[in-house]
N, C-alpha and C positions, 0 to 999 in steps of 0.2 A: 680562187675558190668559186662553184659553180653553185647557183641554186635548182633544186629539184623539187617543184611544183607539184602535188598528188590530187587529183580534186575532179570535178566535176566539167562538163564541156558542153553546152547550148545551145542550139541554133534559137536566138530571140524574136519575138517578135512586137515591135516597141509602141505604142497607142501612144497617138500628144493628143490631148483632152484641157479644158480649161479647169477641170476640177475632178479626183476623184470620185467615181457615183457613189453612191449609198448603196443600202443590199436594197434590190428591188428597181432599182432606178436605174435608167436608160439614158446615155449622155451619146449626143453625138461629136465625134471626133475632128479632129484637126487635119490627122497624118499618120500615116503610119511606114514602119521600114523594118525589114528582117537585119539583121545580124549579128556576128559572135558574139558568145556569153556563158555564163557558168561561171561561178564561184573561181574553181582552179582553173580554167582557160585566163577570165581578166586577169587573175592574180600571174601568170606566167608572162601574160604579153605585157604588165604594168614590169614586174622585174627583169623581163627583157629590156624593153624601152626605157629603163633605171641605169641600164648598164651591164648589168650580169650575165655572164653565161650560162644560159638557162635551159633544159629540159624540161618537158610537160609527164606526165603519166597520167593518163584517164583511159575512157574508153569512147565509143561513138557505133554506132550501127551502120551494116553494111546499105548503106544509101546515100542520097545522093548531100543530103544535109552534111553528113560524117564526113567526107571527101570535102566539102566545102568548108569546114573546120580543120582539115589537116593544111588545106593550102594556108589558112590564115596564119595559122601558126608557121610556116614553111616560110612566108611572106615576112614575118618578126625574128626570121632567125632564130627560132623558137625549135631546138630538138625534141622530135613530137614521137614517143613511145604511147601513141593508142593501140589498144585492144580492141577489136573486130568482135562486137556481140552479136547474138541472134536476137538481143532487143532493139528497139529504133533509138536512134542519135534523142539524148534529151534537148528538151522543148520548154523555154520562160515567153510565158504572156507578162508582158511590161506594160501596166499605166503609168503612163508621166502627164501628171499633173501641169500646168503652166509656170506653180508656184518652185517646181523642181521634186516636190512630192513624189512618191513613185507605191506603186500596190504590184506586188510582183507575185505569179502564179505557177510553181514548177514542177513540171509532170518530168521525174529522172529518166524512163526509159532505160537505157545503157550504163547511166551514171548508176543504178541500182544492184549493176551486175557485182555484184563484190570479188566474186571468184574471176573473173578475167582482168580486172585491177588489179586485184592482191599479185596474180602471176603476171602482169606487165611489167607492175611496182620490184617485183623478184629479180629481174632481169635488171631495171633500170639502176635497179641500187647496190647492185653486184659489184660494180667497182667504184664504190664513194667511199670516200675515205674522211678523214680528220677538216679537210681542207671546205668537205662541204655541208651545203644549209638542203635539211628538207623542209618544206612550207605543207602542209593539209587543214583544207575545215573540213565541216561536216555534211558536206553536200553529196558524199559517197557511203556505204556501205561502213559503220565502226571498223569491224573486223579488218578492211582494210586500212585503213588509217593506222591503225594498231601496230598490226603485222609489220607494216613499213617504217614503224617509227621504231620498232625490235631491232629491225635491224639496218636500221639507220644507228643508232645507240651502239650496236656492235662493232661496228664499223668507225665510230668514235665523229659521227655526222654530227652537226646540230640541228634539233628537231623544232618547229616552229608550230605553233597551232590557232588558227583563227576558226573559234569553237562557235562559230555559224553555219547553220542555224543552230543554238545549243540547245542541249540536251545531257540527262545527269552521266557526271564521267564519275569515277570512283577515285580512291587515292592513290590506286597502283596505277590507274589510267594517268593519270596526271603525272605521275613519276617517270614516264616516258618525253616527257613534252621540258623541253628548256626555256625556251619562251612564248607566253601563252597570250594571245592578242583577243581583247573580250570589246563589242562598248560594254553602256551601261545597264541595258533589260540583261544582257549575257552575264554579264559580271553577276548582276542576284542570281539569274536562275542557277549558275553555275556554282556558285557559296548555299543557294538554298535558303535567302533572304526574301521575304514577302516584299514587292513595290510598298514604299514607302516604312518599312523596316529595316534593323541592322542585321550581318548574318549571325547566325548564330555557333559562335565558336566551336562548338559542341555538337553539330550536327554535319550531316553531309550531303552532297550536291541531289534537290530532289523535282527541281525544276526540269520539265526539256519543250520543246515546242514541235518537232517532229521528225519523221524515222526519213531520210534521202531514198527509199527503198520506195515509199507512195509518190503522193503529190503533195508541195508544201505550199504555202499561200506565206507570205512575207506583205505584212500590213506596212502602210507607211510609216507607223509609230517607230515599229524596230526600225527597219531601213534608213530612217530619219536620221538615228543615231550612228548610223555607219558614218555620218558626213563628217570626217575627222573635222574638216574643216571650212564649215558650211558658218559663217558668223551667227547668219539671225537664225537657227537654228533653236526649237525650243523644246525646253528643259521638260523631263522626264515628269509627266504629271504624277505630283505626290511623292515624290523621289526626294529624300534629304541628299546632299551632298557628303556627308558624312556616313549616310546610310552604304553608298556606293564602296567607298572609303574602308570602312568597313568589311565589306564582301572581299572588297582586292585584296585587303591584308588577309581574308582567310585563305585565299588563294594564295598568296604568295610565300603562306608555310609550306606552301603542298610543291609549286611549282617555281625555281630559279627565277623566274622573270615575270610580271606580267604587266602589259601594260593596257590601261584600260582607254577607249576614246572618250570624250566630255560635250563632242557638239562645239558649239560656240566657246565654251573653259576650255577647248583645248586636249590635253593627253594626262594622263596620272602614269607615271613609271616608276614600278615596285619594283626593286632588285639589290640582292646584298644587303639588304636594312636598311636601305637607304630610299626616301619617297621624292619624286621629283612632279611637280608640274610645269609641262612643254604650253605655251600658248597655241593657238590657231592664229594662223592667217583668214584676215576678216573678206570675204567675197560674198557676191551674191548667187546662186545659186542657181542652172537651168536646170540640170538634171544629177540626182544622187544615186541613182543606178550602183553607178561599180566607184562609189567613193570608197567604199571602204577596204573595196577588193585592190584600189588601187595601193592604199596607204600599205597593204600589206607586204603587196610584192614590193614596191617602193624600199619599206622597212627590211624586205628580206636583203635586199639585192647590195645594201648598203652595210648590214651585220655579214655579209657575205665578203664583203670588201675589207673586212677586217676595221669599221667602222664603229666605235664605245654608242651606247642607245645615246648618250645626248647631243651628238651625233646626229645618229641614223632615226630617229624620231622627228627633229623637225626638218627634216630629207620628206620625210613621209607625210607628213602633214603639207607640205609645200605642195606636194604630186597631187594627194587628194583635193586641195586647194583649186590647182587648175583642172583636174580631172572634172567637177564640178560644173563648171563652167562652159561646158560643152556635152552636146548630146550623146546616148550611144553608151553601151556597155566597157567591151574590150578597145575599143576605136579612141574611146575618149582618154586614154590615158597617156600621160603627155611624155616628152621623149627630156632625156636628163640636159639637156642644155637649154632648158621650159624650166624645168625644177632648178639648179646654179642658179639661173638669171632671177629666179622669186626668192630664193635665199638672199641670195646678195642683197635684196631690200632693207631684210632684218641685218643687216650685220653695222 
């Protein structure tokens, strides 16, 4: 079974700083370094380095950034179906705090191109069948996402969706998607739950935070909670635990699976009627970058493997776990005999 990655692709460029600035305020740096990134790039080179036989679909601009992203994926064993736009290769400005903090800044470029995606995505997914996982957030164009998840469903694929950055899906949207990977700011805005409220049964998704088509800014607050499994991670200012709890089960009438991340608690996994919570592995933290990006492909590569989520969940929290701990977006995500050797701890 092969996973097929849809998403976004980055040339970054990563600022180490002792502290995030304020707006207005001028910090001087530690260090700085370019390299791969994007939402669906980490997530490809993490379920490569999981194990999976993995293709990419994105896109990248004809320069010299885009060439520099196909080698990398080339370099992971990673089958790379980019699209050659007349827009430039997207571009993340990354602060990373000391504390592992991160304030991340994303100008799409190529990744906005919807129409050269959708038709990449057309070709890549031409011969998938039952046997395989599609993974997409929302770091591209809906419309794409969409389209490839039509016919992924037709094809009898399973469809995967890390609805980052979110934004309001409807319940025919959701009816596409088999397992739907949220935290917990995604989880409300996705149910349409106010921070620090429950969702509301009776209503529907009306939160979103922005379009992959501009430029998005990703605060540390969200990003924070990508860290599946970040220990001293903390807790969603104002946030009931039950409030979250709530939003998932409104999701989880709508969507087969979902499972939501918790920080330092860990993982919540709603599926079949039945609610499970997975712990975190307790670590300390350098950089939470591509934590979550990791946990996903992680997650994909091992439901790919024909692996049950109680399983492939704390697979995915282990990867995040070490992903954590080392700098760098795509780079930092660890190779599956890293992940075995932190599982075996818990067993």
């Amino acid at each position: 079974m092969g996973v097929i990655v849809l998403g976004s692709a980055n040339l970054d460029t990563s600022v180490s700083m002792p502290r995030i600035p304020a707006p207005g305020e001028t910090i001087l740096a530690t260090g700085a370094a370019s390299g791969p990134g994007g939402k669906g790039l980490n997530q490809a080179v993490a379920a490569a380095r999981s194990g999976a036989s993995t293709t990419f679909v994105g896109a990248v601009g004809d320069d010299e950034a885009g060439e520099r992203l196909r080698g990398v994926l080339i370099d992971e064993g990673v089958r790379a179906g980019l699209a050659v736009s007349e827009r430039p290769t997207g571009t993340a400005f990354v602060m990373v705090a000391d504390d592992g903090e991160n304030a991340i800044v994303v100008v799409a470029g190529a990744n906005g191109d919807g129409a050269a995606i959708t038709a990449e995505a057309a070709s890549a997914l031409a011969s998938a069948g039952r046997d395989d996982l599609v993974l997409a957030q929302l770091e591209v164009p809906l419309d794409a996402v969409l389209s490839a998840f039509r016919s992924a469903k037709e094809r009898g694929a399973t469809t995967v969706l890390n609805a980052a950055p979110s934004r309001p899906l409807s319940d025919d949207q959701l009816a596409l998607v088999d397992v739907l990977i949220v935290n917990q700011h995604e989880c409300l805005d996705l149910a349409g739950a106010p921070v620090g409220g429950a969702a509301d049964a009776a209503g529907a998704p009306t939160v979103g935070v922005t379009d992959a088509a501009g430029v998005s800014v990703e605060g540390a607050a969200v990003e924070g909670f990508a860290d599946h499994a970040v220990a001293d991670a903390a807790p969603v200012e104002g946030v009931a635990d039950d409030a979250v709890a709530d939003a998932a089960r409104f999701l989880a009438a709508r969507v087969g699976t979902v499972v939501v991340t918790l920080g330092a608690a860990g993982a919540l996994v709603l599926s079949a009627g039945e609610e499970t919570r997975i712990p975190a592995f307790p670590v300390t933290a350098v950089d939470t970058t591509a934590a979550g990006d990791t946990f996903c492909g992680a997650l994909a590569s091992r439901l790919a493997a024909g692996d049950a989520l109680a399983a492939a969940v704390p697979f995915a929290s282990a990867a995040a776990a070490l992903c954590v701990q080392r700098p760098g977006a795509a780079a930092s995500a660890p190779r599956l005999d890293e992940i075995t050797e932190l599982l075996a701890t818990r067993a």
